[in-house]
Predicted model as a PDB file, atoms N, CA, C, CB and O in Angstrom, pLDDT in the B-factor column:
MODEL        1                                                                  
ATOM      1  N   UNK A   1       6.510 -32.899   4.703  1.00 54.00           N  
ATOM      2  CA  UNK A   1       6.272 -32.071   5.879  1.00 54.00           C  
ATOM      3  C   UNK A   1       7.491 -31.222   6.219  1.00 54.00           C  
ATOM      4  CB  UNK A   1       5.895 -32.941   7.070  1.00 54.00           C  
ATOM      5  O   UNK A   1       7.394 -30.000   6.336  1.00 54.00           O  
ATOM      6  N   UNK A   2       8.644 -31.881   6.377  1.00 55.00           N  
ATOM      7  CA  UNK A   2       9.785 -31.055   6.530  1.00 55.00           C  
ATOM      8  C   UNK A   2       9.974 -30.086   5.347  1.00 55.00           C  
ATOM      9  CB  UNK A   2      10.988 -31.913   6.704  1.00 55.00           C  
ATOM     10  O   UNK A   2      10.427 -29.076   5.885  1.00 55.00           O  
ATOM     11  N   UNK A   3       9.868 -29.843   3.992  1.00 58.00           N  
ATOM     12  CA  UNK A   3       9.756 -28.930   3.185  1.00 58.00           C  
ATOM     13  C   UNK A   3       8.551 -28.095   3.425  1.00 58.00           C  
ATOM     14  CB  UNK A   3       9.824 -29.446   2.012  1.00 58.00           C  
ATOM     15  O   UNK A   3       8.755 -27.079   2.760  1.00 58.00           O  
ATOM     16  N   UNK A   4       7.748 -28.018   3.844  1.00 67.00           N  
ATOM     17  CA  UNK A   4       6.693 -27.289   4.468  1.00 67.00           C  
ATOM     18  C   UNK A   4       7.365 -26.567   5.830  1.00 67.00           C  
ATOM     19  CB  UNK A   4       5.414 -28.348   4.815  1.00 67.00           C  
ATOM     20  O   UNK A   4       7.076 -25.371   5.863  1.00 67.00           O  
ATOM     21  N   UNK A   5       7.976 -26.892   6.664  1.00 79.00           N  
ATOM     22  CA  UNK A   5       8.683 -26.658   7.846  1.00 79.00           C  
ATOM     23  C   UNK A   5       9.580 -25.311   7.194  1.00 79.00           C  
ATOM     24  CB  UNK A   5       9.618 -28.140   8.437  1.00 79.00           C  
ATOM     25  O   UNK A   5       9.640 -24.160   7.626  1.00 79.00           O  
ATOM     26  N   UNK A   6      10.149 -25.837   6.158  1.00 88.00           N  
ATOM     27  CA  UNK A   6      11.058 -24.809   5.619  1.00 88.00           C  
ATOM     28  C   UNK A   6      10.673 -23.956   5.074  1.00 88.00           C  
ATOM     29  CB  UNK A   6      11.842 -25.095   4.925  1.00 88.00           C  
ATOM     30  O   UNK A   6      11.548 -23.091   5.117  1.00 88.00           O  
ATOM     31  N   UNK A   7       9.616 -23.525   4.392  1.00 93.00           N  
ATOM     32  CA  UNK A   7       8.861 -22.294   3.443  1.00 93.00           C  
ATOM     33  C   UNK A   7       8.236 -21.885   4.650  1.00 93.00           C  
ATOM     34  CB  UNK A   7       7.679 -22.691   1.982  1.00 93.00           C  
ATOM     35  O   UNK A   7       8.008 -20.696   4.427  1.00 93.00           O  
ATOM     36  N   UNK A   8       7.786 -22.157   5.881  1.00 94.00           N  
ATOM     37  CA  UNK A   8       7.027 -21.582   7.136  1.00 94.00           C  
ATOM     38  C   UNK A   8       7.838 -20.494   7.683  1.00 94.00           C  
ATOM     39  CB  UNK A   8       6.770 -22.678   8.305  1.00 94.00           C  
ATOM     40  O   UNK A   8       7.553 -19.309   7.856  1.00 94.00           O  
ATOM     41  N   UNK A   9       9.115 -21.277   7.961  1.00 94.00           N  
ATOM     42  CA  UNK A   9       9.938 -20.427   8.749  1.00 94.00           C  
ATOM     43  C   UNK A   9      10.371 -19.036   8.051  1.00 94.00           C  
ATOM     44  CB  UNK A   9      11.156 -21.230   9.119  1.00 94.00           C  
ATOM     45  O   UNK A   9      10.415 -17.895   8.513  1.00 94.00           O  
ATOM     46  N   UNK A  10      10.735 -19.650   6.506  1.00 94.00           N  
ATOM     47  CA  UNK A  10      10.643 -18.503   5.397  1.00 94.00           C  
ATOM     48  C   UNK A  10       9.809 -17.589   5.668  1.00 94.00           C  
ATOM     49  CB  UNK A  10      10.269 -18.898   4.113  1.00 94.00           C  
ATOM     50  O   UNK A  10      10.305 -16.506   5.980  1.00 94.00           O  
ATOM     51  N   UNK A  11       8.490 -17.685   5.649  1.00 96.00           N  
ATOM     52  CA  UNK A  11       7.849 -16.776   5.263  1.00 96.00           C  
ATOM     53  C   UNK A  11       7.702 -15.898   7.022  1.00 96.00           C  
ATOM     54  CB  UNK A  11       6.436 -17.424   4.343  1.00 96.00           C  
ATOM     55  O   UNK A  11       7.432 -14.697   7.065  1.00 96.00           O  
ATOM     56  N   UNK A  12       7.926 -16.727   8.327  1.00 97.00           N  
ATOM     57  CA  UNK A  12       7.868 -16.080   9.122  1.00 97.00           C  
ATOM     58  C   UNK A  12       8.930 -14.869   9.518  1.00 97.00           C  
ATOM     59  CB  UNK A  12       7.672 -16.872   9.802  1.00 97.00           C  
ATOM     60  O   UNK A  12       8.868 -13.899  10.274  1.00 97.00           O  
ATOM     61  N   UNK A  13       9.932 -15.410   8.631  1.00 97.00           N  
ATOM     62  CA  UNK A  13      10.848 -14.205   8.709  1.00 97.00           C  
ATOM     63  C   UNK A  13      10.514 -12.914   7.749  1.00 97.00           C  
ATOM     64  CB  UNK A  13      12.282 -14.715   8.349  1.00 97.00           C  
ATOM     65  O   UNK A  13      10.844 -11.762   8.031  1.00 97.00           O  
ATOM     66  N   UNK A  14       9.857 -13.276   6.654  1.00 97.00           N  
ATOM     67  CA  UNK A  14       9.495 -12.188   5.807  1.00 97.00           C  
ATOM     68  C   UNK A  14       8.621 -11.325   6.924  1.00 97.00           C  
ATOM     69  CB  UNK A  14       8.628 -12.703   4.349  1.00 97.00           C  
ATOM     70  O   UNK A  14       8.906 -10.159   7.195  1.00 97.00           O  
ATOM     71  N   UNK A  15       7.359 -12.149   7.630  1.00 98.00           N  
ATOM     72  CA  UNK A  15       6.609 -11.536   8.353  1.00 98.00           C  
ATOM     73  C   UNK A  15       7.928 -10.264   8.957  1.00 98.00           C  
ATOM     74  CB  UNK A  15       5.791 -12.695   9.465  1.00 98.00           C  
ATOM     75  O   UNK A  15       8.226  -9.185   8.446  1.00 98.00           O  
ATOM     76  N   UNK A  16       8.361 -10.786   9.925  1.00 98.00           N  
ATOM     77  CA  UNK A  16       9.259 -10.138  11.194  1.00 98.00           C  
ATOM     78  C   UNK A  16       9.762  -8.865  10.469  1.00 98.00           C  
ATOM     79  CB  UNK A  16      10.712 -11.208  11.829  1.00 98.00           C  
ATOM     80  O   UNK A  16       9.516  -7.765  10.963  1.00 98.00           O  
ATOM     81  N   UNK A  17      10.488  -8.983   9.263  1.00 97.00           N  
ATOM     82  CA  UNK A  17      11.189  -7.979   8.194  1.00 97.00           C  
ATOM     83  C   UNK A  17      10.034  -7.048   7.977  1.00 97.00           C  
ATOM     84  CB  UNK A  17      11.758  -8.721   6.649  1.00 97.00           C  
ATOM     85  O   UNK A  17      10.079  -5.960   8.550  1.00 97.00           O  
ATOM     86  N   UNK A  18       9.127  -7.306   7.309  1.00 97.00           N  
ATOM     87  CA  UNK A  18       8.051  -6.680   7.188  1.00 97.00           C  
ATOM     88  C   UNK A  18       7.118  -5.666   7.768  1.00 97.00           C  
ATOM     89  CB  UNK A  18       7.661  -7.302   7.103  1.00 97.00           C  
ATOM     90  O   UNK A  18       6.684  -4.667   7.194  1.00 97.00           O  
ATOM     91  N   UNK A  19       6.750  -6.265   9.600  1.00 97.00           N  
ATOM     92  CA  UNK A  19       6.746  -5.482  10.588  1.00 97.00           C  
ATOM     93  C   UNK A  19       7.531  -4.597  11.344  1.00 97.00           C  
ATOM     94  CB  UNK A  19       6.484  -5.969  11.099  1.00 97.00           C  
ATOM     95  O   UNK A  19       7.094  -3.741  12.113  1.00 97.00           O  
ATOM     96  N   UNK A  20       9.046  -4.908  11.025  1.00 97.00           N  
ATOM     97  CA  UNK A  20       9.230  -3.989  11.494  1.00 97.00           C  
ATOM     98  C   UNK A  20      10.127  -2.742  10.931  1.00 97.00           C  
ATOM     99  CB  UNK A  20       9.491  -4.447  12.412  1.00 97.00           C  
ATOM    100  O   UNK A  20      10.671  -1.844  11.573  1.00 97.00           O  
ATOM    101  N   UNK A  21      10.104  -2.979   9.533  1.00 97.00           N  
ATOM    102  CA  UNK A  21      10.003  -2.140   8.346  1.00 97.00           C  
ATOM    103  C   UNK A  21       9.014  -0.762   8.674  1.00 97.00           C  
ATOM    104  CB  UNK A  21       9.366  -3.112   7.092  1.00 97.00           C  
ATOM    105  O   UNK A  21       9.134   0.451   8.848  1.00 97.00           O  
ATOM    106  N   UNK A  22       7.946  -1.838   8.631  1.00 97.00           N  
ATOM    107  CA  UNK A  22       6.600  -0.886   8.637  1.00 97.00           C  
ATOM    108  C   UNK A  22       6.570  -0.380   9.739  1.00 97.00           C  
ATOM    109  CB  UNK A  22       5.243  -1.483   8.424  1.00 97.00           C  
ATOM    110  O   UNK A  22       6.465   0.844   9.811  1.00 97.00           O  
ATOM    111  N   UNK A  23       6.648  -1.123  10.848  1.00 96.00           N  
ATOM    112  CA  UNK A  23       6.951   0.734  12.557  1.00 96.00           C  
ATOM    113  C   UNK A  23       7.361   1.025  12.166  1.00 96.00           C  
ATOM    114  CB  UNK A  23       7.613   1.153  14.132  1.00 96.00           C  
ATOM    115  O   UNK A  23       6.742   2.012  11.768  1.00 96.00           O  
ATOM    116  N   UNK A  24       9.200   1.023  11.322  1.00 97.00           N  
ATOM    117  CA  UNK A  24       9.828   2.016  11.318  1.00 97.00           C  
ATOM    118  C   UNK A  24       9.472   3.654  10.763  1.00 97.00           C  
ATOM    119  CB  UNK A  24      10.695   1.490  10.811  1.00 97.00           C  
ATOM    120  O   UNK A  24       9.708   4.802  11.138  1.00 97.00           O  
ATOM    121  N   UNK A  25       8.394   2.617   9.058  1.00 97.00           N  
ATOM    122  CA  UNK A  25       7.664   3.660   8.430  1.00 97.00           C  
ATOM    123  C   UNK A  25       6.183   4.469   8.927  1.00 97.00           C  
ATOM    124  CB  UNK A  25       7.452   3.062   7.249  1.00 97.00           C  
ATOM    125  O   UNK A  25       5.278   5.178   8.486  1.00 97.00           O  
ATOM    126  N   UNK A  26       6.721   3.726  10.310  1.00 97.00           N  
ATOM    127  CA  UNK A  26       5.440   4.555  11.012  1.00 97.00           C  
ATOM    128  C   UNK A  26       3.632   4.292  10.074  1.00 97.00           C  
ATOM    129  CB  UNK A  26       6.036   6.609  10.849  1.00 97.00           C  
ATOM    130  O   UNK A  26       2.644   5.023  10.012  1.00 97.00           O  
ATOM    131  N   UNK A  27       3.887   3.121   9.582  1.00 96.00           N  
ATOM    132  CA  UNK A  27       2.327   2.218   8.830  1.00 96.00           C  
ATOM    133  C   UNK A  27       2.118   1.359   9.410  1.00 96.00           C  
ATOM    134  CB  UNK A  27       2.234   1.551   7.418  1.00 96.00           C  
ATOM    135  O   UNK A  27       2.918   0.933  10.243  1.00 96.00           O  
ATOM    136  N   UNK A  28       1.004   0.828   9.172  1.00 93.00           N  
ATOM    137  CA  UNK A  28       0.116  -0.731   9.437  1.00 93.00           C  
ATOM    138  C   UNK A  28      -0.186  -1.325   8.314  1.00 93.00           C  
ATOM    139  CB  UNK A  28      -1.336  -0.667  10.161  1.00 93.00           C  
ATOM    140  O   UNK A  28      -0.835  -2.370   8.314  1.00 93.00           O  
ATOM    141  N   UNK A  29       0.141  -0.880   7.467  1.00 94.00           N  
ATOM    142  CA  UNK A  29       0.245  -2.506   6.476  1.00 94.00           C  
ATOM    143  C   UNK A  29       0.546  -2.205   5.256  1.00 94.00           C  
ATOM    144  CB  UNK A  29      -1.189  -3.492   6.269  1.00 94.00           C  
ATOM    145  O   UNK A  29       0.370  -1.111   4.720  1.00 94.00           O  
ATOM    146  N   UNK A  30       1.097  -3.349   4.692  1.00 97.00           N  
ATOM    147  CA  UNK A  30       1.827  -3.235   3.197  1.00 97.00           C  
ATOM    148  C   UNK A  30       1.320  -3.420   2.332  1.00 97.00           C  
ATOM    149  CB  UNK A  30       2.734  -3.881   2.861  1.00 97.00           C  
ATOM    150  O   UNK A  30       0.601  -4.405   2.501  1.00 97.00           O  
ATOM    151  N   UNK A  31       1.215  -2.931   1.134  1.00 97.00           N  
ATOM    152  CA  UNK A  31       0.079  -2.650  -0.145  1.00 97.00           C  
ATOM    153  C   UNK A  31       1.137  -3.910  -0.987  1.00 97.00           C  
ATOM    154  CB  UNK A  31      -0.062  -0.463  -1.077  1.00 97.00           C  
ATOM    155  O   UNK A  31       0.559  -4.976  -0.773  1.00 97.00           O  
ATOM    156  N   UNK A  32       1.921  -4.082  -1.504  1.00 97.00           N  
ATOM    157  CA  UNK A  32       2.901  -4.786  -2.105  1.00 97.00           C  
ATOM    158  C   UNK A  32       3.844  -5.466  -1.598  1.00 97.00           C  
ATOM    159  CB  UNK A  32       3.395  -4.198  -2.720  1.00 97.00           C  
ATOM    160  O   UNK A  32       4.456  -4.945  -0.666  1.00 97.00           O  
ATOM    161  N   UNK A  33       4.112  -6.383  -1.908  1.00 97.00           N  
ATOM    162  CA  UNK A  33       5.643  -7.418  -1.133  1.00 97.00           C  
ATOM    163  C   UNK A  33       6.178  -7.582  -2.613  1.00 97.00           C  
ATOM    164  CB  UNK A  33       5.257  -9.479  -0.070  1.00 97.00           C  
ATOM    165  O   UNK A  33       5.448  -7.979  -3.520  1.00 97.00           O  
ATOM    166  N   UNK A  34       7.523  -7.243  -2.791  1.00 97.00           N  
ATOM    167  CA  UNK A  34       7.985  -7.933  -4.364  1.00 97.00           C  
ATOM    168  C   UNK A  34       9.242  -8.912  -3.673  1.00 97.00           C  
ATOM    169  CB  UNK A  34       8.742  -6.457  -5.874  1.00 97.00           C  
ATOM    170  O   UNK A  34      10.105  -8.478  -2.910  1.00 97.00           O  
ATOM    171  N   UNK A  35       9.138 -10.070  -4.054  1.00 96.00           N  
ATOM    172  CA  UNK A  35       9.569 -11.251  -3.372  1.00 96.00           C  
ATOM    173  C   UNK A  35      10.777 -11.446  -4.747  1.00 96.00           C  
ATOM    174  CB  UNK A  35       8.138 -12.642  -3.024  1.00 96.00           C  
ATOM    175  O   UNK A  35      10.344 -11.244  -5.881  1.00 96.00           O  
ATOM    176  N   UNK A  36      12.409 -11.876  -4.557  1.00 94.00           N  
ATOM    177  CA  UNK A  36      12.788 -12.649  -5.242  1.00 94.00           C  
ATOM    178  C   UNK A  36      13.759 -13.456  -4.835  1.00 94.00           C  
ATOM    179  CB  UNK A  36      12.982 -12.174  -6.109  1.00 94.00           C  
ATOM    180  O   UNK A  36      14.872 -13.132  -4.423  1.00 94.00           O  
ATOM    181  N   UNK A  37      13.035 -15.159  -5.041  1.00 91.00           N  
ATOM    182  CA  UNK A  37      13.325 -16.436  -5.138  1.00 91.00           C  
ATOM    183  C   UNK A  37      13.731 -16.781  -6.017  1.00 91.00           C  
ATOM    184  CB  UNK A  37      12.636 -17.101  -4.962  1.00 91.00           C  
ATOM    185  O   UNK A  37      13.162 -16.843  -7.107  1.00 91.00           O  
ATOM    186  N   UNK A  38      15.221 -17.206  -5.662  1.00 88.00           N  
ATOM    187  CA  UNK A  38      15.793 -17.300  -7.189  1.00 88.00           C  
ATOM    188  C   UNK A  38      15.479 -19.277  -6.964  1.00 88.00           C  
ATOM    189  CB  UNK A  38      18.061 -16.488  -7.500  1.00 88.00           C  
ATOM    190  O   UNK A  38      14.814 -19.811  -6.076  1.00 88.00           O  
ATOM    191  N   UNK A  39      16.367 -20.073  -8.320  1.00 85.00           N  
ATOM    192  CA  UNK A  39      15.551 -21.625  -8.223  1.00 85.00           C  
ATOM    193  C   UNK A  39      17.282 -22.363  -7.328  1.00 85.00           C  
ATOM    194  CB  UNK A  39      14.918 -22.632 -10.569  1.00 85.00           C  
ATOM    195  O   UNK A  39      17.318 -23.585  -7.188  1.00 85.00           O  
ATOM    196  N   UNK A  40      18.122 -21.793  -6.987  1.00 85.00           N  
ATOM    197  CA  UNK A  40      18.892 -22.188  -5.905  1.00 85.00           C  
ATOM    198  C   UNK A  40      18.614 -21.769  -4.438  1.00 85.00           C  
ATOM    199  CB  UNK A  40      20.080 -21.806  -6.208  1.00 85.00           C  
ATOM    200  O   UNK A  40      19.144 -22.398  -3.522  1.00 85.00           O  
ATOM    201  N   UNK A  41      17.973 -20.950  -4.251  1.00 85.00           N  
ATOM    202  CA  UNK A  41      17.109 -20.789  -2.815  1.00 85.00           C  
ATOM    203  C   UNK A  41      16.238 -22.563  -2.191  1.00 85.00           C  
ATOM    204  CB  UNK A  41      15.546 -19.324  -3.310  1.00 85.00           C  
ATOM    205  O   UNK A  41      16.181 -22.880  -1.003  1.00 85.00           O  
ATOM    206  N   UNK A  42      15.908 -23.074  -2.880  1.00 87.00           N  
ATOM    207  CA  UNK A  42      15.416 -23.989  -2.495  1.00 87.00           C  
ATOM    208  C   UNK A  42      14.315 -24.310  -1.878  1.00 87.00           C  
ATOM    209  CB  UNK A  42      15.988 -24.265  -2.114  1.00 87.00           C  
ATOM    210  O   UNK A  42      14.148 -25.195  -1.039  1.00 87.00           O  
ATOM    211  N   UNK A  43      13.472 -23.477  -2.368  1.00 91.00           N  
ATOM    212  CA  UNK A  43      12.300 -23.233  -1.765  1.00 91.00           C  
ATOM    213  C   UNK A  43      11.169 -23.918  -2.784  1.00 91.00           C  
ATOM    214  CB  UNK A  43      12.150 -21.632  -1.500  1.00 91.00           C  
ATOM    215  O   UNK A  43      11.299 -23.711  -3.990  1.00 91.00           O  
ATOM    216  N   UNK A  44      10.062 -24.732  -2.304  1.00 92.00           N  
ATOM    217  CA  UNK A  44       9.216 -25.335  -3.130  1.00 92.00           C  
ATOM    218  C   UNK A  44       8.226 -24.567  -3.348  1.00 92.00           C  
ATOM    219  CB  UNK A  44       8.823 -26.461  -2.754  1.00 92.00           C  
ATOM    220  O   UNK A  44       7.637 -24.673  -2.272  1.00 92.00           O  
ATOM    221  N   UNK A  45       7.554 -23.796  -4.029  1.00 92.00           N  
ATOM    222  CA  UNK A  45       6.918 -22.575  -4.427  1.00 92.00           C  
ATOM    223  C   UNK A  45       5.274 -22.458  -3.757  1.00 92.00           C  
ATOM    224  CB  UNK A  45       6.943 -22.574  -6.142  1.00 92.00           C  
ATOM    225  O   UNK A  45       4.594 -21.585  -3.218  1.00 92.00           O  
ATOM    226  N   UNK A  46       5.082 -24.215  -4.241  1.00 93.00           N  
ATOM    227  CA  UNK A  46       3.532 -24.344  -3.905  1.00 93.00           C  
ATOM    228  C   UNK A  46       3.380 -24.438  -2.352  1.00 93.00           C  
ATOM    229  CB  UNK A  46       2.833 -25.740  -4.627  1.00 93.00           C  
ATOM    230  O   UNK A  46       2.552 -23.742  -1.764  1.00 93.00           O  
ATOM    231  N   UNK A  47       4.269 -25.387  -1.651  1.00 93.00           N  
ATOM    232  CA  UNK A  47       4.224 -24.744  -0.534  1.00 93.00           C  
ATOM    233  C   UNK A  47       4.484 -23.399   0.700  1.00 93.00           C  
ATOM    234  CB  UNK A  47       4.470 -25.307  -0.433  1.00 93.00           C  
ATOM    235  O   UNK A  47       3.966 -23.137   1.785  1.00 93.00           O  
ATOM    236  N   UNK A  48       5.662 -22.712  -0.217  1.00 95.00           N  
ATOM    237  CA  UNK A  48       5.375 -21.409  -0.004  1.00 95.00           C  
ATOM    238  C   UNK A  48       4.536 -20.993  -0.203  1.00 95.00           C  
ATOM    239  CB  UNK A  48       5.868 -20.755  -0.343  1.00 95.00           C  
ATOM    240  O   UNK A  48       4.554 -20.368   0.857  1.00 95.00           O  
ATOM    241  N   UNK A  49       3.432 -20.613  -0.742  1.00 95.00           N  
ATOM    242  CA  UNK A  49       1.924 -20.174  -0.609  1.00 95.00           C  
ATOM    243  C   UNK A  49       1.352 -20.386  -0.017  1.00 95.00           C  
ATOM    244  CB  UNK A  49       1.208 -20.287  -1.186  1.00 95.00           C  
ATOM    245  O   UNK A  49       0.617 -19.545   0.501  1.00 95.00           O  
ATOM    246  N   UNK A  50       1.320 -22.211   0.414  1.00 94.00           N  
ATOM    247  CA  UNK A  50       0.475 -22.614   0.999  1.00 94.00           C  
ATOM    248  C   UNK A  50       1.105 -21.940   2.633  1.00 94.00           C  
ATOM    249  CB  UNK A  50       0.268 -24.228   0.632  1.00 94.00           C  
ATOM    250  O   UNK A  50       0.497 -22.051   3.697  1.00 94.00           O  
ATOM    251  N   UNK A  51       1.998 -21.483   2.507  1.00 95.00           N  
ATOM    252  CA  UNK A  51       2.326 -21.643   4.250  1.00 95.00           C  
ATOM    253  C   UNK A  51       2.162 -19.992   4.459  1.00 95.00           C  
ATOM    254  CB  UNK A  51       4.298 -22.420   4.827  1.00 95.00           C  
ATOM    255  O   UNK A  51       1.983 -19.559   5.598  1.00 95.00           O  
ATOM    256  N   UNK A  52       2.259 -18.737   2.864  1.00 97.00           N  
ATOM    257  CA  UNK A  52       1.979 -17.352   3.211  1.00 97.00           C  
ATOM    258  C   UNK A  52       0.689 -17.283   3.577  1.00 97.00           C  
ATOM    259  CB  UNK A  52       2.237 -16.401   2.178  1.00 97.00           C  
ATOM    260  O   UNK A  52       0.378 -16.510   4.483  1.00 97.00           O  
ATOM    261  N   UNK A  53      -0.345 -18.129   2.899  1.00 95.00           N  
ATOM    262  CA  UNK A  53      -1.511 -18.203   2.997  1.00 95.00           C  
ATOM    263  C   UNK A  53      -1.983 -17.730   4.545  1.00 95.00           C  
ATOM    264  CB  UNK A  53      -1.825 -19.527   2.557  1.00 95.00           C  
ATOM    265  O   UNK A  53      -2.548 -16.764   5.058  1.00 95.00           O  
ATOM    266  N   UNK A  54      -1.509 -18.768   4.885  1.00 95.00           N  
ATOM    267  CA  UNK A  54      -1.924 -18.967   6.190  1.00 95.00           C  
ATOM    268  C   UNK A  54      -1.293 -17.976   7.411  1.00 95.00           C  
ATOM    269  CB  UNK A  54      -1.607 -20.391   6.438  1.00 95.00           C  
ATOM    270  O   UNK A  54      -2.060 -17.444   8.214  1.00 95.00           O  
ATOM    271  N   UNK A  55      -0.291 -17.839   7.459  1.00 96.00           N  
ATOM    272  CA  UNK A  55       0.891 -17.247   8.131  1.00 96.00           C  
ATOM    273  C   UNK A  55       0.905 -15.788   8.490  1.00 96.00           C  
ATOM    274  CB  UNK A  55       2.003 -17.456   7.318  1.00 96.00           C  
ATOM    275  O   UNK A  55       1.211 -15.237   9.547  1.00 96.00           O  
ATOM    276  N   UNK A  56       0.485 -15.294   7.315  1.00 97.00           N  
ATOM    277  CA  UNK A  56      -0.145 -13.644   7.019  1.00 97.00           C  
ATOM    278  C   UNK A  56      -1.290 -13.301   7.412  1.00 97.00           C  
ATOM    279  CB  UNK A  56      -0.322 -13.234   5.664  1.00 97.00           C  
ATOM    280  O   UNK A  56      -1.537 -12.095   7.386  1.00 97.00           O  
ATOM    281  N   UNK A  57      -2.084 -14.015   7.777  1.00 97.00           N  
ATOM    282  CA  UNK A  57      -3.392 -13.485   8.733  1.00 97.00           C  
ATOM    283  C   UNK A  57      -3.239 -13.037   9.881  1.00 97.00           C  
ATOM    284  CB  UNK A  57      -4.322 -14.386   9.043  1.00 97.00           C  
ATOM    285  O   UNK A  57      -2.831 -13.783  10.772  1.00 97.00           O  
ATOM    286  N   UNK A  58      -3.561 -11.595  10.141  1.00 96.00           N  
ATOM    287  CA  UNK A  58      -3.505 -10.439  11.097  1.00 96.00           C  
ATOM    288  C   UNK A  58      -2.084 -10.361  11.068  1.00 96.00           C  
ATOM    289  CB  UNK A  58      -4.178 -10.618  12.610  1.00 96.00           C  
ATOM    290  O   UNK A  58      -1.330 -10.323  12.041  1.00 96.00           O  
ATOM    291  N   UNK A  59      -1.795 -10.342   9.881  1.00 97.00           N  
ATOM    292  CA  UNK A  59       0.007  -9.630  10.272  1.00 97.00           C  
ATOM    293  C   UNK A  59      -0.138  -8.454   9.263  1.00 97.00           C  
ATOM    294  CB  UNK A  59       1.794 -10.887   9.745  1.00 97.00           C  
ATOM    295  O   UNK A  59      -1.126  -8.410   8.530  1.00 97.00           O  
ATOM    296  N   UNK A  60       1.050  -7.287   9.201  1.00 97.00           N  
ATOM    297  CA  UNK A  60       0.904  -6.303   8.414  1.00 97.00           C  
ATOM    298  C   UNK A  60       0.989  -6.465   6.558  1.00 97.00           C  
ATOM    299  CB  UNK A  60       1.914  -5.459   9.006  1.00 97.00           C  
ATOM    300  O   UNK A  60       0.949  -5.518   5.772  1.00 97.00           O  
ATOM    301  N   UNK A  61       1.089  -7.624   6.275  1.00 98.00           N  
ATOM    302  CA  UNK A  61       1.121  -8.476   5.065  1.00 98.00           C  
ATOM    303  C   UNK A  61      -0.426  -9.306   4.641  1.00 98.00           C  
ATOM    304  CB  UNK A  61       2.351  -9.612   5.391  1.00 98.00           C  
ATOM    305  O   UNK A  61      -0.651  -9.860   3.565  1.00 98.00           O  
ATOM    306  N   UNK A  62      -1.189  -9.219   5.587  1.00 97.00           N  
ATOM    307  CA  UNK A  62      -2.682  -9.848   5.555  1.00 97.00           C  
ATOM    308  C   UNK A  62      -3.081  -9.668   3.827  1.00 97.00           C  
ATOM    309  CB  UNK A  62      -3.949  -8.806   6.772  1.00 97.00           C  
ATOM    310  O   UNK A  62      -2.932 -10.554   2.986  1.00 97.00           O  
ATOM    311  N   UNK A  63      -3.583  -8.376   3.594  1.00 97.00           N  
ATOM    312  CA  UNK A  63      -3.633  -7.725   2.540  1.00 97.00           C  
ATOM    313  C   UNK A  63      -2.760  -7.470   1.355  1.00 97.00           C  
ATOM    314  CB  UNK A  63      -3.840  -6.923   2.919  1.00 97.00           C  
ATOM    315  O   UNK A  63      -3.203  -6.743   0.466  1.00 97.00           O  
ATOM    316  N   UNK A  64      -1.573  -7.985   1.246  1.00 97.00           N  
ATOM    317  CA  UNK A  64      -0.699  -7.120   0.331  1.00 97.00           C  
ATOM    318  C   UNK A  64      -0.642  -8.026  -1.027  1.00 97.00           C  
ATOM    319  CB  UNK A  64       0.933  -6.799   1.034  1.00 97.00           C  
ATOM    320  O   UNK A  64      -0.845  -9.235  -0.922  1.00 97.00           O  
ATOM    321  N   UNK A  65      -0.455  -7.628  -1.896  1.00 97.00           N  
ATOM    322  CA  UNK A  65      -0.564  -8.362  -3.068  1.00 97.00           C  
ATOM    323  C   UNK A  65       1.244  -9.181  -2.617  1.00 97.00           C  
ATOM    324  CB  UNK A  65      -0.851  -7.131  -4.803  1.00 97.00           C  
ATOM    325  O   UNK A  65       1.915  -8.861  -1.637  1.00 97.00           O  
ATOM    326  N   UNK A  66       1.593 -10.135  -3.566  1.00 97.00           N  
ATOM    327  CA  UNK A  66       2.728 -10.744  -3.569  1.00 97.00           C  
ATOM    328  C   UNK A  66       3.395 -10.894  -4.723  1.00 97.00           C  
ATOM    329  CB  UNK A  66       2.602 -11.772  -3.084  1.00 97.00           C  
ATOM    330  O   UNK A  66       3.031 -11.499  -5.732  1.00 97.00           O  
ATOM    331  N   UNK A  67       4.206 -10.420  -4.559  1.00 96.00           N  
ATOM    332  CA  UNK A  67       4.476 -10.808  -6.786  1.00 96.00           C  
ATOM    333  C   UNK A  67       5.999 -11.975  -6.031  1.00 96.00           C  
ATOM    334  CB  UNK A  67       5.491  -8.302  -8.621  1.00 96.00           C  
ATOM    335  O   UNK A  67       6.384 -11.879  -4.866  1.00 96.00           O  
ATOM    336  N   UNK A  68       6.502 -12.816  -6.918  1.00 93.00           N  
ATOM    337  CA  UNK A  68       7.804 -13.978  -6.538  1.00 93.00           C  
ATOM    338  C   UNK A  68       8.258 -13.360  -8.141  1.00 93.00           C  
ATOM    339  CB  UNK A  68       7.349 -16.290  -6.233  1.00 93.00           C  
ATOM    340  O   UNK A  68       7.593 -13.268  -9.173  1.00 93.00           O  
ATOM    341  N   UNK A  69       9.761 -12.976  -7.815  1.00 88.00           N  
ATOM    342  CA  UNK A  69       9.876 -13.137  -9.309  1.00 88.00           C  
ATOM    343  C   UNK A  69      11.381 -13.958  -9.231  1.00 88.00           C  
ATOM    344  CB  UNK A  69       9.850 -11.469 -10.287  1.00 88.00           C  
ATOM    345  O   UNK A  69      11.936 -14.331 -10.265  1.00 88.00           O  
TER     346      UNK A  69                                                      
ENDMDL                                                                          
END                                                                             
């Protein structure tokens, strides 16, 4: 659960970056996210998904494809 705690907060900051990227670019939503997680980030992958999954609904990321490289 606490590694879940941690890919949440992750990805809620991507959210925040994301939005307000996009006012700046004067859009509503992002066609692409290119994500890179390197394997000292420390992030457990499957639950990162499991937590964008969810997290990204009605945000400007709802839609966007995700590539992790």
């Amino acid at each position: 659960m606490a590694s879940q705690m941690h890919e949440l907060s992750i990805v809620m900051g991507i959210i925040k970056i994301a939005e307000t990227e996009t006012r700046k670019a004067a859009a509503n939503k992002v066609d692409i996210i290119e994500l890179d997680i390197g394997t000292l980030a420390g992030i457990e992958l499957d639950a990162f998904d499991f937590a964008w999954s969810r997290a990204v609904t009605d945000t400007v990321l709802e839609n966007a494809v995700k590539k992790v490289n």
